[in-house]
Each structure stands twice: as structure tokens, then as C-alpha cells.
PDB file of N, H, CA, C and O in Angstrom:
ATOM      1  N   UNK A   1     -30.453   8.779  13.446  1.00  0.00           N
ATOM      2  CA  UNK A   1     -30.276   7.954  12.275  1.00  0.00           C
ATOM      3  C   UNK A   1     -28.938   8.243  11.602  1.00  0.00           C
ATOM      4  O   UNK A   1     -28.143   7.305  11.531  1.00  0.00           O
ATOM      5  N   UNK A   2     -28.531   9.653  11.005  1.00  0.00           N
ATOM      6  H   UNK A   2     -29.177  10.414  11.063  1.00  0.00           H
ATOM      7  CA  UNK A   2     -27.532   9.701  10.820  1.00  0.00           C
ATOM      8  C   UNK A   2     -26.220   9.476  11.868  1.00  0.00           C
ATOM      9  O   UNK A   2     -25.222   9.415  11.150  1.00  0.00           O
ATOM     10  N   UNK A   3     -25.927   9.364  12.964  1.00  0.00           N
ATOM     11  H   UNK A   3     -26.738   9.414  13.547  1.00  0.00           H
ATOM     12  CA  UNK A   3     -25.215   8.932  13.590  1.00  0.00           C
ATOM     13  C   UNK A   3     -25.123   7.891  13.606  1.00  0.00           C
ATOM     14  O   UNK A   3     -24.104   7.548  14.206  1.00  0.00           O
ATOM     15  N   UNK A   4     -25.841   6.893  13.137  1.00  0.00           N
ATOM     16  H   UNK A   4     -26.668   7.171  12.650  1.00  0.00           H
ATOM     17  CA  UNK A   4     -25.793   5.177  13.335  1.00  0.00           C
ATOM     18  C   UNK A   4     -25.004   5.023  12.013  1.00  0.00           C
ATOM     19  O   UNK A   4     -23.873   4.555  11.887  1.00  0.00           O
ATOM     20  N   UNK A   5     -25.628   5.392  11.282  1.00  0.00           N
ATOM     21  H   UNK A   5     -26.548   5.772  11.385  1.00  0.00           H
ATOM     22  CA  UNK A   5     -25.216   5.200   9.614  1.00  0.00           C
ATOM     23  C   UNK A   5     -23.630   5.661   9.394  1.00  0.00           C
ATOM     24  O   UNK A   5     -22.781   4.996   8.801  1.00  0.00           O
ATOM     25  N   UNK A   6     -23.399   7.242  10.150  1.00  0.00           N
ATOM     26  H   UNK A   6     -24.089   7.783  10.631  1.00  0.00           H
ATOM     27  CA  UNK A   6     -21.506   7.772  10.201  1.00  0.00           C
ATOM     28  C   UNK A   6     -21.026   6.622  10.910  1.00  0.00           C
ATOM     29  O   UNK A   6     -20.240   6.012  10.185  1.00  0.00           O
ATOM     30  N   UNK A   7     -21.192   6.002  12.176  1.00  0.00           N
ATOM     31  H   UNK A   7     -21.830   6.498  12.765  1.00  0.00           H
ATOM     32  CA  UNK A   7     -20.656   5.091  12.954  1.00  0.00           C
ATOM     33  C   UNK A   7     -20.259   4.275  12.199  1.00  0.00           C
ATOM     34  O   UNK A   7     -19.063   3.988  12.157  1.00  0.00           O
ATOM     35  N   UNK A   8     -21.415   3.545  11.204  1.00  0.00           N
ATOM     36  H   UNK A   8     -22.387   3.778  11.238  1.00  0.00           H
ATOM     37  CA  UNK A   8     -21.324   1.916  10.376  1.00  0.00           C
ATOM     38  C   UNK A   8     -20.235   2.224   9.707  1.00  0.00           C
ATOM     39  O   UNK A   8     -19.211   1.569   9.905  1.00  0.00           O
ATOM     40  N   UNK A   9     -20.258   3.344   8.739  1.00  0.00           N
ATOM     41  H   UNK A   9     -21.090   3.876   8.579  1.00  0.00           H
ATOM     42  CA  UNK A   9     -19.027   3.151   7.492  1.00  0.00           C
ATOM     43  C   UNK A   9     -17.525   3.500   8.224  1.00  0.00           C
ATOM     44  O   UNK A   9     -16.334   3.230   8.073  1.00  0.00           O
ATOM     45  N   UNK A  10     -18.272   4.163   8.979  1.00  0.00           N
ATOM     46  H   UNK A  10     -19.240   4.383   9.102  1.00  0.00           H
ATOM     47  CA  UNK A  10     -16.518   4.577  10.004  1.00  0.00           C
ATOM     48  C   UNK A  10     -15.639   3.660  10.414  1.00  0.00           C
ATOM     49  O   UNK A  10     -14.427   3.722  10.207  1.00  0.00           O
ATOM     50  N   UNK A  11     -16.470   2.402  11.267  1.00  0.00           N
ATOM     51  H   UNK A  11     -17.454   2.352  11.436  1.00  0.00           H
ATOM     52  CA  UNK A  11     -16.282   1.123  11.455  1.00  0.00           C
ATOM     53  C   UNK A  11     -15.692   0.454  10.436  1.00  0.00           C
ATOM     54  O   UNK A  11     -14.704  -0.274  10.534  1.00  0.00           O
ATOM     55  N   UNK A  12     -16.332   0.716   9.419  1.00  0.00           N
ATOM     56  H   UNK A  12     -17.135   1.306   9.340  1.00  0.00           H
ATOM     57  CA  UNK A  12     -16.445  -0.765   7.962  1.00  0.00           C
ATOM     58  C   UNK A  12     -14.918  -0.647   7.389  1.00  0.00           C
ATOM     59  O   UNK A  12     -14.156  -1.483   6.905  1.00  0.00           O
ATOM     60  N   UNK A  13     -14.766   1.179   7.733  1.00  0.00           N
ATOM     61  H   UNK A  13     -15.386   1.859   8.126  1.00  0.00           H
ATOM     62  CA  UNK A  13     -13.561   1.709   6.891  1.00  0.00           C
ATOM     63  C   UNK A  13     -12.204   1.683   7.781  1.00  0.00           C
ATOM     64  O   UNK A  13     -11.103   1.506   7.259  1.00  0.00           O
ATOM     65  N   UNK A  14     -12.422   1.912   9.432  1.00  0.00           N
ATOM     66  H   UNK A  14     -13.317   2.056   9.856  1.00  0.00           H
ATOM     67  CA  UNK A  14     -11.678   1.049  10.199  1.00  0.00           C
ATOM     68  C   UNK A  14     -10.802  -0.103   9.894  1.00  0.00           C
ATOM     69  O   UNK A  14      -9.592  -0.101   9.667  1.00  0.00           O
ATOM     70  N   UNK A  15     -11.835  -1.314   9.938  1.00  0.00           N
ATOM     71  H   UNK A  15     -12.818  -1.315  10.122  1.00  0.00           H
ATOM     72  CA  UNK A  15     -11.361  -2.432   9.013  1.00  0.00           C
ATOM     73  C   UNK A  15     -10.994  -2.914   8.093  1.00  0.00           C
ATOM     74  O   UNK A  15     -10.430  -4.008   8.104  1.00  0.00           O
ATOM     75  N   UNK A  16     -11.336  -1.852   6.475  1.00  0.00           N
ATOM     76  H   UNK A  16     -11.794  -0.963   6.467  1.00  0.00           H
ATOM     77  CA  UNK A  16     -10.733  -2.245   5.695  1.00  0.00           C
ATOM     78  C   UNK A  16      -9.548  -1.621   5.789  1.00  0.00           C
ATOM     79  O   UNK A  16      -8.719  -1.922   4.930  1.00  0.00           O
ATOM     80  N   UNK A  17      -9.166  -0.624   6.819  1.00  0.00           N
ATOM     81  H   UNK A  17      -9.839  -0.379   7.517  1.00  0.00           H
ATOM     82  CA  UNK A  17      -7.581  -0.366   6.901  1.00  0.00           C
ATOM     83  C   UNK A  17      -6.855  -0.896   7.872  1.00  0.00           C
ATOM     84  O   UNK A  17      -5.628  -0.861   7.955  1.00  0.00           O
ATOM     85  N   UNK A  18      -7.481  -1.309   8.489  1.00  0.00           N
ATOM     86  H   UNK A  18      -8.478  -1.337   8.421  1.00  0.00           H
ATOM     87  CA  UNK A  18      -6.675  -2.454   9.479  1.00  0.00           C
ATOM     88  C   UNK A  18      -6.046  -3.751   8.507  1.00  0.00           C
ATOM     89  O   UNK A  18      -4.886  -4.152   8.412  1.00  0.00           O
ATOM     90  N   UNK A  19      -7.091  -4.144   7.948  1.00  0.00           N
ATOM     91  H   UNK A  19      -8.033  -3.818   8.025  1.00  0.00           H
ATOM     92  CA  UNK A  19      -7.102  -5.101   6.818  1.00  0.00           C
ATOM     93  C   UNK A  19      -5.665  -4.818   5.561  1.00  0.00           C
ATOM     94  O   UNK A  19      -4.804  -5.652   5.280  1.00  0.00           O
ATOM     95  N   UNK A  20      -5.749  -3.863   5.176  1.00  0.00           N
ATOM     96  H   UNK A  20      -6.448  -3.185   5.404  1.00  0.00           H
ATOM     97  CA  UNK A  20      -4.990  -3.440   4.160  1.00  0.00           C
ATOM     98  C   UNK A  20      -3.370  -3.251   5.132  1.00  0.00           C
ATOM     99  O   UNK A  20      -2.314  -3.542   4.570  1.00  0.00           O
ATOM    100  N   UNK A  21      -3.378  -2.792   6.457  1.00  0.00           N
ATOM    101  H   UNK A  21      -4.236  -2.556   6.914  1.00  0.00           H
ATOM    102  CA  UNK A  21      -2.404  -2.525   6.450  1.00  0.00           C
ATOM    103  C   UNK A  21      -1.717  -3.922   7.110  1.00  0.00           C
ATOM    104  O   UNK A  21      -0.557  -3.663   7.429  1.00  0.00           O
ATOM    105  N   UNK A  22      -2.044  -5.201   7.387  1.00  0.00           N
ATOM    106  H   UNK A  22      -2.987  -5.412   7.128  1.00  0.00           H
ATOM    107  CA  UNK A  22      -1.792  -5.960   7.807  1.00  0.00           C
ATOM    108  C   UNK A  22      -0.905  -6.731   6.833  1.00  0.00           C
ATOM    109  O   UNK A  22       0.159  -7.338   6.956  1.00  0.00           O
ATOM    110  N   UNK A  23      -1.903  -6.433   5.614  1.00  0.00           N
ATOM    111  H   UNK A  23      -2.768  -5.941   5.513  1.00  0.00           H
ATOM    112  CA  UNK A  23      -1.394  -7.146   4.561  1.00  0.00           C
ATOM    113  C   UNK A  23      -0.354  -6.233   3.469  1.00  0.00           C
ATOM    114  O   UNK A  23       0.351  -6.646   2.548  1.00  0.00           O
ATOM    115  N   UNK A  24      -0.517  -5.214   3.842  1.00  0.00           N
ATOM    116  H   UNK A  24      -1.090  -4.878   4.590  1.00  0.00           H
ATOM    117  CA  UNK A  24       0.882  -4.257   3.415  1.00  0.00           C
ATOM    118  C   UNK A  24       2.194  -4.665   4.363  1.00  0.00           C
ATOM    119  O   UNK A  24       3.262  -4.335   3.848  1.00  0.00           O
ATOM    120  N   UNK A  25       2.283  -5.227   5.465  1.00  0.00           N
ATOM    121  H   UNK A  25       1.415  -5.496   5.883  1.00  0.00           H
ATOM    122  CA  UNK A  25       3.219  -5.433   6.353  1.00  0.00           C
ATOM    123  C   UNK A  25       4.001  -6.889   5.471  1.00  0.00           C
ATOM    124  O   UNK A  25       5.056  -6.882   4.838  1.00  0.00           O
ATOM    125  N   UNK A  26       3.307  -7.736   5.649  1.00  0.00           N
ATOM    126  H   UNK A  26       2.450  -7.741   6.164  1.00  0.00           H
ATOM    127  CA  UNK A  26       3.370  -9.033   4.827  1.00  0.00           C
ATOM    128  C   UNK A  26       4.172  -9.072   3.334  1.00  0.00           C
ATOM    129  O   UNK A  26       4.808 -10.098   3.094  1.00  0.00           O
ATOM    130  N   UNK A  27       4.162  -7.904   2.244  1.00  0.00           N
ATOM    131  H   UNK A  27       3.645  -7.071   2.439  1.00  0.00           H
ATOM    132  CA  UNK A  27       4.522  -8.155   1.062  1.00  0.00           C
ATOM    133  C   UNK A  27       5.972  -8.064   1.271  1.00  0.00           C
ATOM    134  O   UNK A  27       6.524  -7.571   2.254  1.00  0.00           O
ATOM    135  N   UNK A  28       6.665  -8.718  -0.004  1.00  0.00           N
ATOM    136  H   UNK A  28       6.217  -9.120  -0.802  1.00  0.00           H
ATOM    137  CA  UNK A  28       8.127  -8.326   0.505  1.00  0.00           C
ATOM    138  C   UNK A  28       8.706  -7.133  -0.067  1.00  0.00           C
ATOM    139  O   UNK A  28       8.084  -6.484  -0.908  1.00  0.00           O
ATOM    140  N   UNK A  29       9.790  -6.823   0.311  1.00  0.00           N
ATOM    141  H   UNK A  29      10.295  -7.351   0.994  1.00  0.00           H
ATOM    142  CA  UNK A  29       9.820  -5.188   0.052  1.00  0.00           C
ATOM    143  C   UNK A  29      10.721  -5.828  -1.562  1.00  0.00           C
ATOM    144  O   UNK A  29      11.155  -6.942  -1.855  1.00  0.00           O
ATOM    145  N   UNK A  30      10.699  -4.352  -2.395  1.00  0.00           N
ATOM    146  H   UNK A  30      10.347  -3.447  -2.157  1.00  0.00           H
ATOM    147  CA  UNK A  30      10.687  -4.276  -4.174  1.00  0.00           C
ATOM    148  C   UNK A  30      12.631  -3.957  -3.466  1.00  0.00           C
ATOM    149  O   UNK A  30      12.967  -3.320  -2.468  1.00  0.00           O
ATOM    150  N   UNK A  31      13.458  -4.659  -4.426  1.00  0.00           N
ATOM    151  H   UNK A  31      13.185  -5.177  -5.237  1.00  0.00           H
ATOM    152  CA  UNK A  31      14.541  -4.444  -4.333  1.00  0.00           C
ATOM    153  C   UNK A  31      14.874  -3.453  -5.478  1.00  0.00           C
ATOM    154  O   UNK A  31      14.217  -3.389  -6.517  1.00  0.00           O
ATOM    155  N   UNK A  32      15.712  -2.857  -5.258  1.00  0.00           N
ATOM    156  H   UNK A  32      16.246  -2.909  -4.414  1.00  0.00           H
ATOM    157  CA  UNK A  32      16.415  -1.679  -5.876  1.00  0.00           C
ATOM    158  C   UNK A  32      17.165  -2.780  -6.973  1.00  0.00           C
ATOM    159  O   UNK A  32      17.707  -3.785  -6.514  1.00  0.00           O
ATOM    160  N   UNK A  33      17.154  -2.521  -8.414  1.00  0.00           N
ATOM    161  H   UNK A  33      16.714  -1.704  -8.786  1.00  0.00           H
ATOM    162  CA  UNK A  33      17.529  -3.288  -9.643  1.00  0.00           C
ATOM    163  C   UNK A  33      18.834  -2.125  -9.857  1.00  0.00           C
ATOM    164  O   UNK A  33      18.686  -0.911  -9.993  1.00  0.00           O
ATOM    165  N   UNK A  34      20.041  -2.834  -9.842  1.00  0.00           N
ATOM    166  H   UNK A  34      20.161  -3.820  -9.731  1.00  0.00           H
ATOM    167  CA  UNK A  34      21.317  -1.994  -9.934  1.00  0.00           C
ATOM    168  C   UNK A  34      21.371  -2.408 -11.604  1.00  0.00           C
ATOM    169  O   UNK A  34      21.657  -3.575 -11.870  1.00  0.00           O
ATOM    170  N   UNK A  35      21.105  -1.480 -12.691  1.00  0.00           N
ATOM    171  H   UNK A  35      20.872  -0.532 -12.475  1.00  0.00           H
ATOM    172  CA  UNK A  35      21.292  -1.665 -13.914  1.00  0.00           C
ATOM    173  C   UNK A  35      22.412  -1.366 -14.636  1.00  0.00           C
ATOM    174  O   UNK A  35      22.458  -0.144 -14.772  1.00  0.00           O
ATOM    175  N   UNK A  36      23.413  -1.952 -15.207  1.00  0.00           N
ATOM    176  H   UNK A  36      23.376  -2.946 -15.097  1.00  0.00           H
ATOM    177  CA  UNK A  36      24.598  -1.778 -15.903  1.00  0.00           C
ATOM    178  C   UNK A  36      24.664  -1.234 -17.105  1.00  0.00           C
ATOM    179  O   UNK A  36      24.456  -1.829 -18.163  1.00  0.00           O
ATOM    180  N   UNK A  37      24.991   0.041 -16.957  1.00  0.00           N
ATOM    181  H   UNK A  37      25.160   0.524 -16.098  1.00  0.00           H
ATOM    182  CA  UNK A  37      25.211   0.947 -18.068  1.00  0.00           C
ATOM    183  C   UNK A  37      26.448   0.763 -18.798  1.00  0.00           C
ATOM    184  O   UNK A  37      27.501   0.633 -18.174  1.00  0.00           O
ATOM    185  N   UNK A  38      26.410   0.737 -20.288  1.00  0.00           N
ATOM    186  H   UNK A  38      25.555   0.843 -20.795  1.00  0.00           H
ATOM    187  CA  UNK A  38      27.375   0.932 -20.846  1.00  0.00           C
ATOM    188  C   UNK A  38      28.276   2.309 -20.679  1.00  0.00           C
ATOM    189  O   UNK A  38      27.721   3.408 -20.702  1.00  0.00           O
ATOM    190  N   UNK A  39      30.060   2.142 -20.468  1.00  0.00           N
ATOM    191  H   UNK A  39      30.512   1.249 -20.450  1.00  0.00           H
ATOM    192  CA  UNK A  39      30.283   3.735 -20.904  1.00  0.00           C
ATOM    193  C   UNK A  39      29.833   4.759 -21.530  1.00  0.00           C
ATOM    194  O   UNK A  39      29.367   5.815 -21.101  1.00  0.00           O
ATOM    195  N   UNK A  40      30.003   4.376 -22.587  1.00  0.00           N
ATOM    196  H   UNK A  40      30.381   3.518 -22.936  1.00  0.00           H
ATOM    197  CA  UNK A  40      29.665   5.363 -23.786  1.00  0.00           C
ATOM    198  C   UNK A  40      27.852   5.256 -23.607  1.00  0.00           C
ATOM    199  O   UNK A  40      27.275   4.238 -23.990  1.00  0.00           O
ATOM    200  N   UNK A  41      27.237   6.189 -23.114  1.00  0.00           N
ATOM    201  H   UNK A  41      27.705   7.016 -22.803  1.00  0.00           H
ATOM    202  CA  UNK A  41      26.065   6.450 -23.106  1.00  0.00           C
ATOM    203  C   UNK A  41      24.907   6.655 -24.261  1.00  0.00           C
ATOM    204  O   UNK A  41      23.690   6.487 -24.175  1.00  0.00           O
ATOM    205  N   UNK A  42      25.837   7.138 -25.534  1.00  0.00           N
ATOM    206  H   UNK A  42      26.826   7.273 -25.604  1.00  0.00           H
ATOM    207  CA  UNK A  42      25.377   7.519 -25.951  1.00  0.00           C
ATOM    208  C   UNK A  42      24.623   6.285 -27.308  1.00  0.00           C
ATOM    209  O   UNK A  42      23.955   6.566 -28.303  1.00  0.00           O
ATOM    210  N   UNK A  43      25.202   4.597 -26.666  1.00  0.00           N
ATOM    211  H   UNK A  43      25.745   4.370 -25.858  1.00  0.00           H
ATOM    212  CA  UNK A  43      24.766   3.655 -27.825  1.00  0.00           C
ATOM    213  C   UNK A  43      23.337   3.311 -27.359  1.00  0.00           C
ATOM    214  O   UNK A  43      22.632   2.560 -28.033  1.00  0.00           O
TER     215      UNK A  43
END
């Protein structure tokens, strides 16, 4: 019994990372925001 039951979620959890990482491939990647600092740092 317990071996059927480790199998199921092992499986279930398989897929939801198959799942997740499919759709992690897909997003577009976060661009680096080049922010313009004033000289004088200190305004």
C-alpha cells in the first residue's frame, strides 16, 4: 500500500515539474534596467 501511494505523488510531482519547467522555458527573460544616476549622488 505504501508503495502505491510513494509511486502516485512521485508521479503527480514528476509532472508538476515537467509542467513548471516547460513553462519556465517560455517566459521572456527580465532585462537588466540600466538606471541613470545623477553625478552628484548625493541629491
Amino acid at each position: 500500500m505504501a508503495d502505491g501511494f510513494l509511486e502516485k505523488h512521485h508521479d503527480d510531482y514528476e509532472a508538476r515539474k515537467a509542467a513548471w519547467l516547460r513553462k519556465k522555458r517560455h517566459l521572456p527573460k527580465k532585462s537588466q534596467r540600466n538606471i541613470e544616476r545623477p553625478d552628484d549622488e548625493s541629491l
